[in-house]
C-alpha positions as CSV (number, residue, x, y, z in Angstrom):
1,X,-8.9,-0.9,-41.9
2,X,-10.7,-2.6,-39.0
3,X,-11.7,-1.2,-35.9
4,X,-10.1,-2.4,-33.0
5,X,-6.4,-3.5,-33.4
6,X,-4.3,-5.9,-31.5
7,X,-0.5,-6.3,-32.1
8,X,2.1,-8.5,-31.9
9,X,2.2,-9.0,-28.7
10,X,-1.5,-9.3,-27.4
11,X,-3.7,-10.5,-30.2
12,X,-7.7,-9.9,-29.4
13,X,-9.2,-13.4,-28.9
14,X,-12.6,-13.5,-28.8
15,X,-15.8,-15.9,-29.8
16,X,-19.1,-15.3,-32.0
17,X,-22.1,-16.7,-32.6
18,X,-23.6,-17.6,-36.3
19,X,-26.8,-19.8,-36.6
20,X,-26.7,-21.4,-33.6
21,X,-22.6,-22.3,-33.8
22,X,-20.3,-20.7,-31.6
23,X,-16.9,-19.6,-33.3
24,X,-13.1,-18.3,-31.2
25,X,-12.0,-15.9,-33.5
26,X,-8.2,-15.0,-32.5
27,X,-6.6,-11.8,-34.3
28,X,-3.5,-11.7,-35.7
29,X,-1.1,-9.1,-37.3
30,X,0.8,-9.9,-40.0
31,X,3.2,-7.5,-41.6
32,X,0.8,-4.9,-40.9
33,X,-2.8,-7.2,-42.1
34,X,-4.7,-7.9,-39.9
35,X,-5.7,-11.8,-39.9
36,X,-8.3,-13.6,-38.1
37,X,-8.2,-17.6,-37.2
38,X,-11.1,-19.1,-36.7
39,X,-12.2,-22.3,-34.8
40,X,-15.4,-23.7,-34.9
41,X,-17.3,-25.9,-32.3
42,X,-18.7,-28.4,-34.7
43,X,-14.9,-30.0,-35.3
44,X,-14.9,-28.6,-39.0
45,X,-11.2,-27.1,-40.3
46,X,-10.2,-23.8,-38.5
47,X,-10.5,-21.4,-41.1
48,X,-8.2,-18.1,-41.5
49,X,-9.3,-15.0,-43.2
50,X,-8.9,-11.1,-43.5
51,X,-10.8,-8.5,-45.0
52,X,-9.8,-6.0,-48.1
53,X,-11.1,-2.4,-49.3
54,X,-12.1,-3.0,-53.0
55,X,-14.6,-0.7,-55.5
56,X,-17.4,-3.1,-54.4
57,X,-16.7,-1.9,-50.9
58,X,-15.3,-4.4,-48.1
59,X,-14.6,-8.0,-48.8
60,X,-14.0,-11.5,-46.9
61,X,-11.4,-13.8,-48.4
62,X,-10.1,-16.9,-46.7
63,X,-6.2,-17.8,-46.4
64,X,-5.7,-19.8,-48.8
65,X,-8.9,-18.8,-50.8
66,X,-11.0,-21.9,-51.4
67,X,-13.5,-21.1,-48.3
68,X,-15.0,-17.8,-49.8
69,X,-18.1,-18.4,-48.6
70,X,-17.4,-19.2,-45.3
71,X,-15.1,-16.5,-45.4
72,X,-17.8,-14.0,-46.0
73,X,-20.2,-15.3,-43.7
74,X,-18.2,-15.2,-40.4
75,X,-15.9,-12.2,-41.8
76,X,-19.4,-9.7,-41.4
77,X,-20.0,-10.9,-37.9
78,X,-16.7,-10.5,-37.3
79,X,-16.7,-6.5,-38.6
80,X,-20.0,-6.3,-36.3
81,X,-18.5,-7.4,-33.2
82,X,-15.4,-5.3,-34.0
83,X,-17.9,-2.4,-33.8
84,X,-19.0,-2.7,-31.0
């Protein structure tokens, strides 16, 4: 489970910064999982992922899979900020 949850009705939006590009990140709540859209300054496909609890500890998939790496990338930045 993440750290700070929104809910239905007032989703966190907020933006990070990997390598130079800036990213909105806007949370959402599905059926109880939590989601996370992301758009990017550079024009590329938004990209929406959520993280799991496996044996291998926590993981980053994207929605529909296909962007793992991505996924990964911007999903641990997105578990720092949530942290703070």
């Amino acid at each position: 489970m993440l750290y700070k949850m929104g809910n239905v009705f007032e989703n966190s939006k907020f933006e990070i910064e990997v390598n130079g590009l800036k990213v909105v990140v806007i949370e959402h709540t599905l059926r109880d999982q939590q989601i996370f859209r992301l758009v990017f300054d550079d024009n590329r496909a938004p990209l929406v992922i959520t993280s799991a609890k496996t044996w291998a500890g926590e993981v980053w998939t994207s929605i529909p899979q296909g962007r793992q790496k991505e996924a990964e990338l911007f999903g641990k930045e997105i578990s720092k900020h949530l942290k703070t």
